[in-house]
RODO-2510 file (C-alpha; in nm, 4 decimals, decimal comma):
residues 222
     n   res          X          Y          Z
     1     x     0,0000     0,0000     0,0000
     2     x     0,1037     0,3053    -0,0136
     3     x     0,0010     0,6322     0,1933
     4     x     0,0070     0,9492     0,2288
     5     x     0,0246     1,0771     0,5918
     6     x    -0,0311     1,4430     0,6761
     7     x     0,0856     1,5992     1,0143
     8     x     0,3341     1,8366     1,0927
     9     x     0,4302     1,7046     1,4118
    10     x     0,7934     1,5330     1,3497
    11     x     0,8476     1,3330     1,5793
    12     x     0,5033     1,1596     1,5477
    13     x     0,5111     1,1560     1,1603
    14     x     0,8690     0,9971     1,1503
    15     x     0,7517     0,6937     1,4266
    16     x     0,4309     0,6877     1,2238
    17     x     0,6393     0,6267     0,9047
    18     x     0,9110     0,4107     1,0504
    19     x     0,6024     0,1884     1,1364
    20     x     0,4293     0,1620     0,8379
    21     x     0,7154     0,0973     0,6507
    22     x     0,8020    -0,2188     0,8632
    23     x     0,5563    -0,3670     0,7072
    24     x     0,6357    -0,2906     0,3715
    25     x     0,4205    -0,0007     0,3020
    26     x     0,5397     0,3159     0,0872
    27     x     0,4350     0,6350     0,3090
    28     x     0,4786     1,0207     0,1867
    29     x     0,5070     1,2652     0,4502
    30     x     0,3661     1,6193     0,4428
    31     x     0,3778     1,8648     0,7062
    32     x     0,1094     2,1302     0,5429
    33     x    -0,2098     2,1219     0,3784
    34     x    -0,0322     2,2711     0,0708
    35     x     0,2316     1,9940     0,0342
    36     x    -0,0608     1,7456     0,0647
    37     x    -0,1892     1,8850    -0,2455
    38     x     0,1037     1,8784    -0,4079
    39     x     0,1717     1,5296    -0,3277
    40     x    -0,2093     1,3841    -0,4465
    41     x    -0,1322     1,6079    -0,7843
    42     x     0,0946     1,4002    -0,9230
    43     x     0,0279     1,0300    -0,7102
    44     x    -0,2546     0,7969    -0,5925
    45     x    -0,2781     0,6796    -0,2655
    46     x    -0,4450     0,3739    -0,1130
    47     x    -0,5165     0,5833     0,2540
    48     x    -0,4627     0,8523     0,3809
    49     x    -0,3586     0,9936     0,7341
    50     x    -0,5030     1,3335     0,8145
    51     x    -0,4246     1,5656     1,1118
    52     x    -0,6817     1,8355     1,1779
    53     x    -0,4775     2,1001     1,3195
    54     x    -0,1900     2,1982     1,0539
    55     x    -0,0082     2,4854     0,9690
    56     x    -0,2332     2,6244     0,7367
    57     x    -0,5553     2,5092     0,7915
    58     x    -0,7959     2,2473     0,9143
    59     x    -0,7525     1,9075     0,8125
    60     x    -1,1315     1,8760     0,7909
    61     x    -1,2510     2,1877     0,5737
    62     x    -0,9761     2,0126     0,3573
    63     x    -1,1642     1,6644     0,3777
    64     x    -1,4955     1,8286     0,3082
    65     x    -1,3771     2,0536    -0,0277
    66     x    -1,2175     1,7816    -0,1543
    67     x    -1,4182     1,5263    -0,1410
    68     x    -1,6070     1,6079    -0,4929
    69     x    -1,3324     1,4874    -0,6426
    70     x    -1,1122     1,2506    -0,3784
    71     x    -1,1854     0,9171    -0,3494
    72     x    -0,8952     0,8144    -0,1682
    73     x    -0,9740     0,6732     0,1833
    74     x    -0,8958     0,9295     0,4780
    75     x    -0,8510     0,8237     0,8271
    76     x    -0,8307     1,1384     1,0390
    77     x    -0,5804     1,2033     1,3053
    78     x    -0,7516     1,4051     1,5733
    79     x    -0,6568     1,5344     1,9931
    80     x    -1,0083     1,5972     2,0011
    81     x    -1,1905     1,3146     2,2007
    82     x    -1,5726     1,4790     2,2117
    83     x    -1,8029     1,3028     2,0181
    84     x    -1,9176     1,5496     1,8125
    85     x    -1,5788     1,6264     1,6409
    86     x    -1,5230     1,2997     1,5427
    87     x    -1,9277     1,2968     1,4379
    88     x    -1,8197     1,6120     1,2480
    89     x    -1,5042     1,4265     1,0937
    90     x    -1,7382     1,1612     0,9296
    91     x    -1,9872     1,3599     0,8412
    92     x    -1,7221     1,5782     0,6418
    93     x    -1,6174     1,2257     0,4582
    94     x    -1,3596     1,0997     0,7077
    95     x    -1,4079     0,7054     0,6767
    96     x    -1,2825     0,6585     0,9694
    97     x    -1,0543     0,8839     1,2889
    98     x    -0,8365     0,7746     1,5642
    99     x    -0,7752     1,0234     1,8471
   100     x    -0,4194     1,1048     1,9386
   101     x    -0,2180     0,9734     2,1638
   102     x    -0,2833     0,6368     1,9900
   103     x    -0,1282     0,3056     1,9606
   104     x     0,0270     0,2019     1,6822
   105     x    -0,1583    -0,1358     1,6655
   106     x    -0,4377     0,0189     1,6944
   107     x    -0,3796     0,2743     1,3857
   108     x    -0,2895    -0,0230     1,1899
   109     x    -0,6067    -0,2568     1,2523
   110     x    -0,8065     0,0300     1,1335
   111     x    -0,5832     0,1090     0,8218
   112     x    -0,6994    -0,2738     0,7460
   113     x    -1,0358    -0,2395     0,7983
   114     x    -1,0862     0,1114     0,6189
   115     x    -0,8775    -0,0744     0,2958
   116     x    -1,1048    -0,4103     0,3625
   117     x    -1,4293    -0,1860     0,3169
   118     x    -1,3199     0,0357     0,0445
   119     x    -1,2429    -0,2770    -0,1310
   120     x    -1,5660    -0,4004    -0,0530
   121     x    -1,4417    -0,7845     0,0891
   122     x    -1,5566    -0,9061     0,4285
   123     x    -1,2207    -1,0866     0,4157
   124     x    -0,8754    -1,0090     0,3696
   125     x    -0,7625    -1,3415     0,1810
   126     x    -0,7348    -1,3654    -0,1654
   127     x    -0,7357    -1,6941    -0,4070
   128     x    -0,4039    -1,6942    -0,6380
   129     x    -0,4250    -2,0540    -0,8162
   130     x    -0,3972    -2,2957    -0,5815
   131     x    -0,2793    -2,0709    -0,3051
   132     x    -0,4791    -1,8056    -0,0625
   133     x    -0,2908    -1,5114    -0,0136
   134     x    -0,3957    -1,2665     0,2487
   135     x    -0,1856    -0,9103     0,1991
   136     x    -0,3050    -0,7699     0,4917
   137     x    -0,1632    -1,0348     0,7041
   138     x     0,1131    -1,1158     0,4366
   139     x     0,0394    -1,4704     0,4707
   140     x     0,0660    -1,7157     0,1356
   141     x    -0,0529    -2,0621     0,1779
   142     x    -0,0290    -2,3414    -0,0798
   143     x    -0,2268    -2,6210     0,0999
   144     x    -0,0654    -2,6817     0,4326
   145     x     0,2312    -2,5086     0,3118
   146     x     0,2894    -2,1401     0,4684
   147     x     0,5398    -1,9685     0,1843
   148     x     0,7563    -1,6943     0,3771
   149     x     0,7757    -1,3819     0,2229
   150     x     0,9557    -1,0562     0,2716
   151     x     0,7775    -0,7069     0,3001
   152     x     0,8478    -0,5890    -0,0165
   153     x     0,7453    -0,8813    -0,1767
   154     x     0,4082    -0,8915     0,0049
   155     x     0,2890    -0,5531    -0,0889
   156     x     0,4125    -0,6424    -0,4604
   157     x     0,1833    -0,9474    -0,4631
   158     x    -0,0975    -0,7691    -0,3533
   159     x    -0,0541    -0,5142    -0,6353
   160     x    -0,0319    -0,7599    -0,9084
   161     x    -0,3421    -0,9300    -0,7229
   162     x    -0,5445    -0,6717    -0,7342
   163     x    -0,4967    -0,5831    -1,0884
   164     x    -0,5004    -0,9782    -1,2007
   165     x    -0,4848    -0,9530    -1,5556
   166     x    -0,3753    -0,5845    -1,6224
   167     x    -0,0295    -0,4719    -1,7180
   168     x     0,1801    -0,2984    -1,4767
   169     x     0,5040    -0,0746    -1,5553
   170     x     0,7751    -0,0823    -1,3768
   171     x     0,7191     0,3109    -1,2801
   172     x     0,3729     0,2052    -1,1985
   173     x     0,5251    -0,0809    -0,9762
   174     x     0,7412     0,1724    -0,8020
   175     x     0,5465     0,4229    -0,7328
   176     x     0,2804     0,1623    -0,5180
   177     x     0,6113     0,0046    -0,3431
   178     x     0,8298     0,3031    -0,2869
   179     x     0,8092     0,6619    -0,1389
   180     x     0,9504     0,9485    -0,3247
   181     x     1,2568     0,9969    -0,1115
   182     x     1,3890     0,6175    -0,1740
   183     x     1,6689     0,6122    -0,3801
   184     x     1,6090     0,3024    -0,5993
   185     x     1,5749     0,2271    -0,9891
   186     x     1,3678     0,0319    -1,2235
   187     x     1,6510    -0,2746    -1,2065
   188     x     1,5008    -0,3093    -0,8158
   189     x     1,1457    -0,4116    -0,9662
   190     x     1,3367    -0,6699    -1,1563
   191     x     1,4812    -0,7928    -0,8928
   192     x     1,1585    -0,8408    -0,6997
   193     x     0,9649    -0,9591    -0,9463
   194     x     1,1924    -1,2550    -1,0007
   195     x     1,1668    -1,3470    -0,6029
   196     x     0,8185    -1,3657    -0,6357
   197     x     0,8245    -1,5544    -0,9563
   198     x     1,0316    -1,8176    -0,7448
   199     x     0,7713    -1,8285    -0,4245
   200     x     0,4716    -1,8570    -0,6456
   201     x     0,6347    -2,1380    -0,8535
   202     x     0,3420    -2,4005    -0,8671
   203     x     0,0499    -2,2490    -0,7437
   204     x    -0,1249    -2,2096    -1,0929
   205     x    -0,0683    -1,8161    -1,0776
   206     x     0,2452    -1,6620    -1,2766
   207     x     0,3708    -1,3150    -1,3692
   208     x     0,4228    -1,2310    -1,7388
   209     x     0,7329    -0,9907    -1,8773
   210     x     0,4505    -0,8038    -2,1578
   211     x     0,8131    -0,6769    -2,3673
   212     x     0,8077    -0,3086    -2,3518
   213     x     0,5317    -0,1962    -2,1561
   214     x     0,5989    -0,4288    -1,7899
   215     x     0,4701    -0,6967    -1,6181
   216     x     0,0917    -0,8958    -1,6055
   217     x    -0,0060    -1,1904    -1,3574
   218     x    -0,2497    -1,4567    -1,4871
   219     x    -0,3794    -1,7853    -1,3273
   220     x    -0,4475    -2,0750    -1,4987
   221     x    -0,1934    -2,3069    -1,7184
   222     x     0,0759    -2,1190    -1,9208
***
């Protein structure tokens, strides 16, 4: 996944981001309203984190004007613990809030289930051949066989799951698995790509090289 989190506390964004990205997920960091919008001008998030009190502005009027045209999932980040500010967060599109201080297992569990409804699945798991692959546990099993896989290589088998069937760039493949400030190259989607070729081996599901344009996953025989 990756997210776009928007708080211009330091301390908190940088152990918010050191946490998601344990577990393989791409985060963004803005400290402003304005470098929000700069950020969902020119990328698409899976979630995103919201503060309400920023530099310039509220984090919900933000919510509210932009939800005519923002269909990205927002989680807000609020202090506030009365009921009718988070009443006032939802009604204003918030799809979900967490009130600060929080903990981080917490946050997480309802990153899951805001992604889990937005996708519209009562479960997480997802069939891949012969396997059931559930990204939001980053669990793979083939039968009674648990495949171990590394972070990266979860969240880049739960893109090409998600898009069974459709080409993916390697630019494309970046952008969901890295965060602007990672200093990496199109050879590093290669390289991932061909681990998970290897831990898939078998289970009926493969991932095509389409020459020129990047890489497809189909199920069934080759």
């Amino acid at each position: 996944m990756r997210y776009l989190l928007v708080e211009d506390n330091t301390e908190l964004a940088d152990a918010v981001v050191s946490r998601l990205a344990l577990d393989g997920h791409a985060v963004d960091h803005a400290a402003s309203l304005a470098e929000a919008e700069d950020c969902l001008a020119v990328a698409q998030y899976d979630l995103i984190l919201l503060d309400v009190m920023l530099p310039d502005g509220d984090g919900r009027d933000f919510l509210a004007r932009s939800r005519a045209h923002l269909e990205t999932p927002v989680i807000v980040l609020t202090a506030r613990s009365q009921v009718s500010d988070r009443v006032g967060a939802l009604d204003q599109g918030a799809d979900d809030y967490i009130t600060k201080p929080f903990d981080f297992s917490e946050l997480e569990a309802r990153c899951r289930a805001v992604l889990r409804r937005r996708g519209g699945e009562a479960r997480n798991e997802i069939q891949l051949g012969s396997a059931v692959f559930d990204p939001l546990s980053g669990t793979l099993r083939n039968g009674s066989e648990s495949i171990d896989l590394r972070n990266r290589e979860i969240r880049l088998l739960e893109v090409f799951a998600r898009h069974k069937g459709q080409i993916l760039s390697k630019s494309q493949l970046m952008d969901r698995l890295f965060s602007y400030d990672a200093e990496v190259t199109e050879n590093a989607i290669e390289v991932y790509v061909g681990r998970l070729r290897r831990r898939i081996d078998g289970m009926g599901v493969r991932i095509e090289t389409v020459r020129g344009l990047g890489y497809r996953m189909e199920t069934g025989d080759a």
